[in-house]
C-alpha positions in Angstrom: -35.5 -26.1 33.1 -35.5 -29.6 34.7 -36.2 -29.9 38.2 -33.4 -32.5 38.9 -30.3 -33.4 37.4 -28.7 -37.0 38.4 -25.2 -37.2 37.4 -24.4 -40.7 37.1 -25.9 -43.5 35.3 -25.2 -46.6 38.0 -26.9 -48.5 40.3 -26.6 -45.3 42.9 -27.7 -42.2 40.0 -30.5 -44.8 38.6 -32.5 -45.6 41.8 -32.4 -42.7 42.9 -33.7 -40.9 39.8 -36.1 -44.0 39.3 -37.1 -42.9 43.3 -37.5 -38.8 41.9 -39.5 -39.4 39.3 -41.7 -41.6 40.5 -42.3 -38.7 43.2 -43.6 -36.6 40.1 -40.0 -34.8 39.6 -39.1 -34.1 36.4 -35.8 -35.8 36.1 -32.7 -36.1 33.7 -29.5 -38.3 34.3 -26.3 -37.2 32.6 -24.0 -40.4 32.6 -20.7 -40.3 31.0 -21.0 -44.4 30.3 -23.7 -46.1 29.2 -25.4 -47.9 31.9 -24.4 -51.5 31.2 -20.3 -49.8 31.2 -20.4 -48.3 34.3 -18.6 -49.8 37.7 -21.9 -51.1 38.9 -22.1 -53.5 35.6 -19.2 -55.3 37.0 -20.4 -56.1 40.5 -20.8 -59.7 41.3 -24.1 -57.8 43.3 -25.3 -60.2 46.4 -27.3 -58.1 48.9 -24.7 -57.6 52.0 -23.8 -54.8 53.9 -19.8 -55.3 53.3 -17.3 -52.8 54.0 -19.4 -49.9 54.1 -19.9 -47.0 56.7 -21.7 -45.2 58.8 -22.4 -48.4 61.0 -25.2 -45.9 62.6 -27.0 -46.0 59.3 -26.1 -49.0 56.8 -28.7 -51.4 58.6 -31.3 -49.1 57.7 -30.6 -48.1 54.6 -29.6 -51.8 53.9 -32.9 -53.1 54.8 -34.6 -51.0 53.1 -33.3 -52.0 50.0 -33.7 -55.7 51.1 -37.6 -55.0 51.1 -37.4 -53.6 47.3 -35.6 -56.5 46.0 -37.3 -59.3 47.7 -40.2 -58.1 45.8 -38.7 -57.6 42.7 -37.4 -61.3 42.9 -40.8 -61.8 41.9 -40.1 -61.2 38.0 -35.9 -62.4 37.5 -36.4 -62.5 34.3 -37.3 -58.9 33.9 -35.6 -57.2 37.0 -32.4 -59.2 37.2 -33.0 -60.2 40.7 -33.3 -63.4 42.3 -33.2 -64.7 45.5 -30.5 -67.4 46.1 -29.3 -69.8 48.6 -25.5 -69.4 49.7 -23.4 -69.2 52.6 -20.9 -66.4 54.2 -17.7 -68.0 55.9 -16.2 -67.1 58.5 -19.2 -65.1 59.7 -20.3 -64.8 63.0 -24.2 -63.8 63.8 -23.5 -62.5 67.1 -21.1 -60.0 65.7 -23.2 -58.5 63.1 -25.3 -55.3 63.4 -29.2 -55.4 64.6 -30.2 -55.4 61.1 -29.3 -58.9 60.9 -32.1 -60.0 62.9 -34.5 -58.5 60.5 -32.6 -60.6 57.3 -35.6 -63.7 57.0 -34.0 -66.9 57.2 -30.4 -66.0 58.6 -28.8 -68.6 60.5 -25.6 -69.8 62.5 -24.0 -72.5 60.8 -22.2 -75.9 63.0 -18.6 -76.2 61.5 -19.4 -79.7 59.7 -21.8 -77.4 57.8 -19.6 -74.6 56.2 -17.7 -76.2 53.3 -13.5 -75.5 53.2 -11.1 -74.6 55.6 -13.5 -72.5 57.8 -14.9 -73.0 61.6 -17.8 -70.9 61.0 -20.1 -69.6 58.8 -23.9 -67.9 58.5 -26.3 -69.7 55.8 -28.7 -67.3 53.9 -31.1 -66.7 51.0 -30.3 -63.5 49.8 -31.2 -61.2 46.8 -28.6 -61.8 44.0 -28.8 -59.1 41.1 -27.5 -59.5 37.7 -26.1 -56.5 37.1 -26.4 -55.8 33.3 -30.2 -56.6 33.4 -30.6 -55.0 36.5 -28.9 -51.9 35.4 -31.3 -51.9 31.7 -34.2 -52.5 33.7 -33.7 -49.5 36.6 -33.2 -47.3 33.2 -36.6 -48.3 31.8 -38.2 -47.7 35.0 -36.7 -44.4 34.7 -38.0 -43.8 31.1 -41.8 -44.8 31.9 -41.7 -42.1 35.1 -41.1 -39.4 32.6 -37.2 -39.4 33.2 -35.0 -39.1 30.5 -30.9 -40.7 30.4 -28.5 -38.9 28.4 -24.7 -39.7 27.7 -23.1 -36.8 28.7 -19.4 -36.2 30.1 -19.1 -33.5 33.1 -16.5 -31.8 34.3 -18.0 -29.7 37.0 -21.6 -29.2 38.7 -22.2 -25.7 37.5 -22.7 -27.3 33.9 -25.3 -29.1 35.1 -26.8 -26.2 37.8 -27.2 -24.0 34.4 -30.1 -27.0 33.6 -31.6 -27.7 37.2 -32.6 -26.4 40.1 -31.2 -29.2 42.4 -28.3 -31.4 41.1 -27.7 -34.7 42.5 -23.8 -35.8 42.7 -23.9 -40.0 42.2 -20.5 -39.7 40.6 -18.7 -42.6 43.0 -15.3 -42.5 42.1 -15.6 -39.5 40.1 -17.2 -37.1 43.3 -12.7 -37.1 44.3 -12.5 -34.7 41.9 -15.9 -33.2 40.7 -16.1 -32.2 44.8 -13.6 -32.5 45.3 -13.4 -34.9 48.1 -9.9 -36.3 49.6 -11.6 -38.9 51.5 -12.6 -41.0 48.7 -10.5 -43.8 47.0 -10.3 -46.4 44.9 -10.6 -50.2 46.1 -10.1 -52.7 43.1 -12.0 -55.5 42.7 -11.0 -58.1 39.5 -13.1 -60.7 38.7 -13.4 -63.7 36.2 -16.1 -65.3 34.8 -16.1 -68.8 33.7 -18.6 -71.2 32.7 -21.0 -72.5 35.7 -20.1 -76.1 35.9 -23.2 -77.1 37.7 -23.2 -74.5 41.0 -26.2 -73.2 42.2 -25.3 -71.7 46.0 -23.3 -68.9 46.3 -20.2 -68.6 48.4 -18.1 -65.4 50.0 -15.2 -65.5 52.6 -14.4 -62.1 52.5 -11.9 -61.1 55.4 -12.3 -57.2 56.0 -8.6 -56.7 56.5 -7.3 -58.8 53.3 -6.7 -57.9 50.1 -7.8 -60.8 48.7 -11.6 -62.3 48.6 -12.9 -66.0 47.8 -16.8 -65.7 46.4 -18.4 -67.8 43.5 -21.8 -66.3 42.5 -24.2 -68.6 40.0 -25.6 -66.0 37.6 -27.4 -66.7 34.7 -25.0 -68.2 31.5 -21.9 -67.6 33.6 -20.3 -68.3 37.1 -18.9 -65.2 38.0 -15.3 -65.9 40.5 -14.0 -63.5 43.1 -12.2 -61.4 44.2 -9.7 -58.4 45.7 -10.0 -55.7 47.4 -7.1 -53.7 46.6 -7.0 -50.9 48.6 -6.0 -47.6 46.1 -4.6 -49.6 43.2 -6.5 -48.3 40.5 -5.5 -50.4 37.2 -8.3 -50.7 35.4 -6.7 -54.4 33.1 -7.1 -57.8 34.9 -4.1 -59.1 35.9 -2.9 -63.0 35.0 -1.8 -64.0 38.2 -4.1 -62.4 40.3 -6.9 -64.4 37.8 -5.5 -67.9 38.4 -5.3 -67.0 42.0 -9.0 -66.3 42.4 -9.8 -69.5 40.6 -7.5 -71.6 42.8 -9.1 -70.0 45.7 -12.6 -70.8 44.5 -11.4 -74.1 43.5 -10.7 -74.9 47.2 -14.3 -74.2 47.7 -15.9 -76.3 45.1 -12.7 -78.5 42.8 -15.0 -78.6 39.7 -14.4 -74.7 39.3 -10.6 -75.7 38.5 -11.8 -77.0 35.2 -14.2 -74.3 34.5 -13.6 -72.7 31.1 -12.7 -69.1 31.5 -15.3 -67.2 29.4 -13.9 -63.8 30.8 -12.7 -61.3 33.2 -13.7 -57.8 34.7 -12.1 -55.2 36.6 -14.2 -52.4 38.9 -13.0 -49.9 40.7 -15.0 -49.6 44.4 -15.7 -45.7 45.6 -14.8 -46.1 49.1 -14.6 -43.1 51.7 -13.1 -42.5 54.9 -16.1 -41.8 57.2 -18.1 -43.9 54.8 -21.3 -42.8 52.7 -21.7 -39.5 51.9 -25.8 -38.6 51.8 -25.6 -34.2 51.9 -26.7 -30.8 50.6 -25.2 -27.7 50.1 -26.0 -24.7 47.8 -25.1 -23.7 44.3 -23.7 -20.7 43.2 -27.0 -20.1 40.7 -29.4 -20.4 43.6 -29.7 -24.1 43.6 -28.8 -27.3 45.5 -26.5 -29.7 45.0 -27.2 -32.8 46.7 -24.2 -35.3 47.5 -25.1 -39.2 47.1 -21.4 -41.3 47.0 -19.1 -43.5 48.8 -20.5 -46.7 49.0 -18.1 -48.4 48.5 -18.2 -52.5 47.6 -22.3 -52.0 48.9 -24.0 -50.0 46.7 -26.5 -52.1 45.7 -27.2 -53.3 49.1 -28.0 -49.8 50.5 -28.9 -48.6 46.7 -32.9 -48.0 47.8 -32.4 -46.6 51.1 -30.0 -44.1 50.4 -31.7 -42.8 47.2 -34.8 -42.2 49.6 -32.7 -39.9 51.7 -31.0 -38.4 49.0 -34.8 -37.7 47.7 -35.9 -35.8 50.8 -32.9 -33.6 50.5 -33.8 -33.0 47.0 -37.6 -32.2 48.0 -36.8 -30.3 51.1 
């Protein structure tokens, strides 16, 4: 019998199985995609705490992560993160959280400094993941703590708390019915992916009460173009219009994206939650745990370390 039982294989199940093991827990993660298909693959992935709850907690479990992925910066090639230059519009550093201060290198920006139509604007170097490689990497951290990954579709906990003692639920979307939990829903996010005409700086103006999103992220072979955040539209096929609409956006931002050829486009669906992350424990029917580790919303890979520590200590409790 295992210890643990993650189920989930993305960015949220991986880290914190990686964070299990690597405590000497013997650890197995049932995902129903493989790791490079799951919503996490999609993500553009900059480090920023962005439309995610509890307020009380995000700085701290956002910094936390920061710390982890500053120092895997050190190796890009093999972790998928890098540290990047870029700058968030229409941002100002006297409204964000505490935790900003502790963010190296954050500044205000003068007008004449923030590119487009905006009046203000923060400059940053920030960790940037790329996903996919990110996402392989995480899973071969996994392997040489002793964990093992397995492709495996659930339809309920008790499957799992047959296997386990403790189960950990990093199911995002899929904790609205495996719970089931009401308060979760989906926020769609389509990107597109052209090729990077020479841009090395990202760029977000993400308005928390729009729809609609303008970000260009440099990764490597590709420029990845952004975004929407549809609140509860859950089609998972890009749509045209809403494509061209992001690349005129982005285009307003930098004109050589206009030209850009289009190399190709990607649809996520964001777990958001009413009340915002969900980090809990309650008991099994068999005598076991289940532990509750969803709703992050459009930041789980900002808070991904911080919040797989706490789901950890209720695992170890």
């Amino acid at each position: 019998m295992d210890d643990v039982i993650v189920v989930g294989g993305g960015v949220i199940g991986l880290t914190t199985a990686v964070t299990l093991a690597e405590r000497g827990v013997r650890v197995r993660v049932w995902s129903r995609d493989a790791v490079t298909e799951t919503t996490s693959a999609v993500a553009g992935a900059l480090w920023w705490p962005y439309r995610i709850e509890p307020v009380e907690e995000v700085g701290g479990w956002s910094l936390e992560s920061l710390r982890v992925y500053e120092k895997l910066a050190d190796d890009p090639a093999a972790t998928g993160v890098r540290l990047v230059a870029g700058v968030h519009a229409d941002t100002v550093l006297a409204e964000l959280g505490v935790w900003a201060g502790e963010v190296p290198g954050l500044r205000q920006l003068a007008a004449s400094e923030v590119p487009g139509p905006y009046g203000t604007g923060l400059a940053a170097r920030l960790p940037l993941l790329d996903m996919p490689v990110h996402l392989a990497w995480l899973k071969g951290r996994l392997e040489e703590a002793g964990g093992v990954l397995e492709r495996r579709t659930v339809t309920g906990f008790a499957e799992a708390a047959e296997a386990a003692r403790v189960v950990v639920d990093c199911t995002g979307l899929g904790a609205r019915e495996l719970v089931p939990d009401a308060r979760l829903r989906p926020v769609r996010g389509q990107l597109v992916l052209v090729e990077n005409p020479g841009i090395e700086e990202w760029f977000t103006a993400a308005d928390a009460a729009s729809d609609e999103t303008t970000y260009f992220f440099p990764q490597p072979g590709r420029l990845i173009l952004g975004g929407t955040a549809q609140e509860g539209d859950e089609r998972p096929e890009p749509d045209p219009a809403t494509a061209a609409a992001i690349v005129a956006r982005c285009a307003r931002i930098r004109p050589e994206i206009a030209d850009a050829r289009v190399i190709g486009h990607r649809v996520g669906l964001r777990p958001a939650r009413a009340g915002g992350v969900r980090i809990a424990a309650e008991p099994l029917p068999t005598g076991g745990r289940l532990v509750h580790n969803y709703g992050h919303g459009g930041a789980g890979v900002t808070v991904a370390w911080g919040c797989a520590r706490r789901a950890a200590e209720l695992v170890l409790a």
